[in-house]
DSSP file (Angstrom, degrees, kcal/mol; ACC not computed):
  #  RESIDUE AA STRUCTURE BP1 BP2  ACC     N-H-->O    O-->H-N    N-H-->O    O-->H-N    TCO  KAPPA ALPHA  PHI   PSI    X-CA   Y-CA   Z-CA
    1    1 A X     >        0   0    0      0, 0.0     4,-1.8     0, 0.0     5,-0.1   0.000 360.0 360.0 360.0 -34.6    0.0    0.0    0.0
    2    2 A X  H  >  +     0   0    0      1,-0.3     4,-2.5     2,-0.2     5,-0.3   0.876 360.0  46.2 -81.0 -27.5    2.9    2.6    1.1
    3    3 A X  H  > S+     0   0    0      1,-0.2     4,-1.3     2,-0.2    -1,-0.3   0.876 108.3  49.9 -81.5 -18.1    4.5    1.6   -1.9
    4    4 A X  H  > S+     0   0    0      2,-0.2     4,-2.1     3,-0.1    -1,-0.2   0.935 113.2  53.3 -72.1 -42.7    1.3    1.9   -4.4
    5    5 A X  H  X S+     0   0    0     -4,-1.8     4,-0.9     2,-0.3     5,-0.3   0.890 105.9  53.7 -67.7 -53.7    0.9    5.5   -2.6
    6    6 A X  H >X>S+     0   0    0     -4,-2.5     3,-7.6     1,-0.2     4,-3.3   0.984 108.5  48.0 -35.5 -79.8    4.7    6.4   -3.6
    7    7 A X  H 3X5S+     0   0    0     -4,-1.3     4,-2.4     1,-0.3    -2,-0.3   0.794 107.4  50.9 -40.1 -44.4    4.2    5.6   -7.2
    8    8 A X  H 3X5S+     0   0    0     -4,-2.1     4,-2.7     1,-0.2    -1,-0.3   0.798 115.6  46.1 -78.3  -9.9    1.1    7.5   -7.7
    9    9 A X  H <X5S+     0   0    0     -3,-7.6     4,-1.5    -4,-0.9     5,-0.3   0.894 116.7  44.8 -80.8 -35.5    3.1   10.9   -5.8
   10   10 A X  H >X5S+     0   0    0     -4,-3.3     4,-1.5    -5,-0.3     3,-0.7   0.967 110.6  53.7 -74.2 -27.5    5.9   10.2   -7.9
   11   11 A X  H >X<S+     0   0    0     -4,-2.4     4,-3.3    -5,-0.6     3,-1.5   0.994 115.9  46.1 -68.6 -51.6    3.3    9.6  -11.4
   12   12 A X  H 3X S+     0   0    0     -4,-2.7     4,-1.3     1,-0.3    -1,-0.3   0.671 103.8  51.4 -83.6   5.2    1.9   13.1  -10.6
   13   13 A X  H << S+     0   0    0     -4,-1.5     4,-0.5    -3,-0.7    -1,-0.3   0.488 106.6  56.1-102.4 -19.7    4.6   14.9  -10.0
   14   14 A X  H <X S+     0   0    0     -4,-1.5     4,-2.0    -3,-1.5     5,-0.3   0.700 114.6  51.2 -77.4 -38.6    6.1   13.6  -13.7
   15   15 A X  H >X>S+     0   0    0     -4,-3.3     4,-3.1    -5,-0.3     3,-0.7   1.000 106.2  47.6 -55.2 -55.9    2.9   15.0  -14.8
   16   16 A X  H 3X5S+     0   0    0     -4,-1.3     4,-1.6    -5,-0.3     5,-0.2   0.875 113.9  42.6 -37.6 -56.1    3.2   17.8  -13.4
   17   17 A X  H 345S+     0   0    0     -4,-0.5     4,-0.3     1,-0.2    -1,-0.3   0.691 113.2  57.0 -88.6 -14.8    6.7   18.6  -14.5
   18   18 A X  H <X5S+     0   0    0     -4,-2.0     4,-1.7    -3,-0.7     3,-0.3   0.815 105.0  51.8 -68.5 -31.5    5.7   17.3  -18.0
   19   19 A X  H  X5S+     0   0    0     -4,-3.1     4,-1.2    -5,-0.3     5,-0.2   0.853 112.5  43.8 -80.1 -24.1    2.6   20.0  -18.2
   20   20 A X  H  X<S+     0   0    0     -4,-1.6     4,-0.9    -5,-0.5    -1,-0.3   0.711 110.4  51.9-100.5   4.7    4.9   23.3  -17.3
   21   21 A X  H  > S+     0   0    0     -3,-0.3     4,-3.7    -4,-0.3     3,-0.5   0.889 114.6  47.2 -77.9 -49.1    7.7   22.2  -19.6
   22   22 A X  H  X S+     0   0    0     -4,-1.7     4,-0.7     1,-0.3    -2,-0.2   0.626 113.7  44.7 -46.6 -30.8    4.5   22.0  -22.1
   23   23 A X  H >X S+     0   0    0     -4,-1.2     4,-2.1     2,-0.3     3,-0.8   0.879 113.2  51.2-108.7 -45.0    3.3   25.4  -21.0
   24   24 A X  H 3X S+     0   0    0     -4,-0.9     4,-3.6    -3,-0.5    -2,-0.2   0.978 114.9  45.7 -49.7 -62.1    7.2   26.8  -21.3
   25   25 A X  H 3X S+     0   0    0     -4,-3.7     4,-1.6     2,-0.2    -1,-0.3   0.845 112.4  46.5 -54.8 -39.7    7.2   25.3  -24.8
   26   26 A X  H <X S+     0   0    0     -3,-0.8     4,-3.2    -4,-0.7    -2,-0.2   0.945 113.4  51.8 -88.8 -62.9    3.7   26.7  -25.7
   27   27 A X  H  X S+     0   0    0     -4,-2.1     4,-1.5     1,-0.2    -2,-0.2   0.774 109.7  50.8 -36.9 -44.8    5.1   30.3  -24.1
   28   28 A X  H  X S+     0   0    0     -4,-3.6     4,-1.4    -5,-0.2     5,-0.3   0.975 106.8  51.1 -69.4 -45.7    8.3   30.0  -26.5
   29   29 A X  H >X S+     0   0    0     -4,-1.6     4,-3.3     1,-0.3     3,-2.0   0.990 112.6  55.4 -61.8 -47.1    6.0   29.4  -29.9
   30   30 A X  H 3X S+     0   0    0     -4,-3.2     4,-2.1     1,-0.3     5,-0.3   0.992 109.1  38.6 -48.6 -50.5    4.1   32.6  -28.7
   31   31 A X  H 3< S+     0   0    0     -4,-1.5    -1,-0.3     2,-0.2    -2,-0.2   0.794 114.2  51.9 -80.0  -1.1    6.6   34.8  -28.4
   32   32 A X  H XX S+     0   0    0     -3,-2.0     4,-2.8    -4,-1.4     3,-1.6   0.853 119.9  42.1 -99.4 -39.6    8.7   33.7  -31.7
   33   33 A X  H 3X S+     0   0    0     -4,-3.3     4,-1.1    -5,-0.3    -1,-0.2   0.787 111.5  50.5 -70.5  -4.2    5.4   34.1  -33.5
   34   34 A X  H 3< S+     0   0    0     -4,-2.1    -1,-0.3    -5,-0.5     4,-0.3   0.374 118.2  40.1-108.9  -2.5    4.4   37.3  -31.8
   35   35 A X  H <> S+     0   0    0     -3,-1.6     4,-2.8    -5,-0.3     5,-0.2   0.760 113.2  58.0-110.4 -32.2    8.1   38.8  -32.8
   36   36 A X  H  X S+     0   0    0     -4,-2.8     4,-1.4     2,-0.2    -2,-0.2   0.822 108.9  45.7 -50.4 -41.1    7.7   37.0  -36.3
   37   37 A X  H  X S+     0   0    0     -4,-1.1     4,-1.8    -5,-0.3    -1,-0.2   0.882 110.4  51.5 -68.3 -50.9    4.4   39.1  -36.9
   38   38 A X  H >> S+     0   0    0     -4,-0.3     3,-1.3     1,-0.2     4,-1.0   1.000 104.4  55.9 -82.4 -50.2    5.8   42.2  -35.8
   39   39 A X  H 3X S+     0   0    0     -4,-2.8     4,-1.8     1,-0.2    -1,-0.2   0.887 111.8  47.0 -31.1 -44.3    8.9   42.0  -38.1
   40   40 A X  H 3X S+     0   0    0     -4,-1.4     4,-1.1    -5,-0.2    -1,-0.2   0.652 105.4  55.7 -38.4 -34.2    6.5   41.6  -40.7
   41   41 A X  H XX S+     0   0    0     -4,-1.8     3,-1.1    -3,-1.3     4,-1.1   0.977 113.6  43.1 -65.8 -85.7    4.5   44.4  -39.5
   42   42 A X  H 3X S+     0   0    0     -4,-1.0     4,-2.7     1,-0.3     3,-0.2   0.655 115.0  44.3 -44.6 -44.7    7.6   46.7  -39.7
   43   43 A X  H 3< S+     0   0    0     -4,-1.8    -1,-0.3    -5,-0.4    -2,-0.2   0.833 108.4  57.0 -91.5 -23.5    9.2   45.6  -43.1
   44   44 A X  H << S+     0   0    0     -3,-1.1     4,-0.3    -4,-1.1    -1,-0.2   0.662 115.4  40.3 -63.2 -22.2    5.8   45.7  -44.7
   45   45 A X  H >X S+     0   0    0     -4,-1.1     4,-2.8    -3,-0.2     3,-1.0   0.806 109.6  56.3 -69.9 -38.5    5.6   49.8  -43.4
   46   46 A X  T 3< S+     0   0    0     -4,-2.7     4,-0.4     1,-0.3    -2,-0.1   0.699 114.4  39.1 -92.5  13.7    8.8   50.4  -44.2
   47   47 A X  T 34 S+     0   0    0     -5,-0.2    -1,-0.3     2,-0.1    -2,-0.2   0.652 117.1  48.4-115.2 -19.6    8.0   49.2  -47.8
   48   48 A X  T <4 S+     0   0    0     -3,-1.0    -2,-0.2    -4,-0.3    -3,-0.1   0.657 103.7  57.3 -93.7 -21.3    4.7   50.7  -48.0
   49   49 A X     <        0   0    0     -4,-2.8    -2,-0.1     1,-0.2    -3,-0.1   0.965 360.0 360.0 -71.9 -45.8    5.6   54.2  -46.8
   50   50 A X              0   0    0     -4,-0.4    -1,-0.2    -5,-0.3    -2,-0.2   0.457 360.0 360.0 -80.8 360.0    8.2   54.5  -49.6
């Protein structure tokens, strides 16, 4: 029983640290597309002002 109890702390707590790397990874895609859009933004003014 102590030993069934272990495994399930230790299974959620590899969930756990599997879901915030997930949420870290999710947080990186954001920000390279949200600086990938605004480069776009800018070199599409600076081509349309001229």
């Amino acid at each position: 029983m102590e030993k069934e109890a272990k495994q399930m702390i230790d299974l959620k707590r590899n969930l756990f640290k599997i879901d915030v790397r997930a949420q870290k990874d999710e947080e990186k895609v954001f920000m390279r597309t949200a600086c990938t859009a605004k480069i776009c933004q800018c070199f599409l003014a600076h081509f349309l002002i001229k």
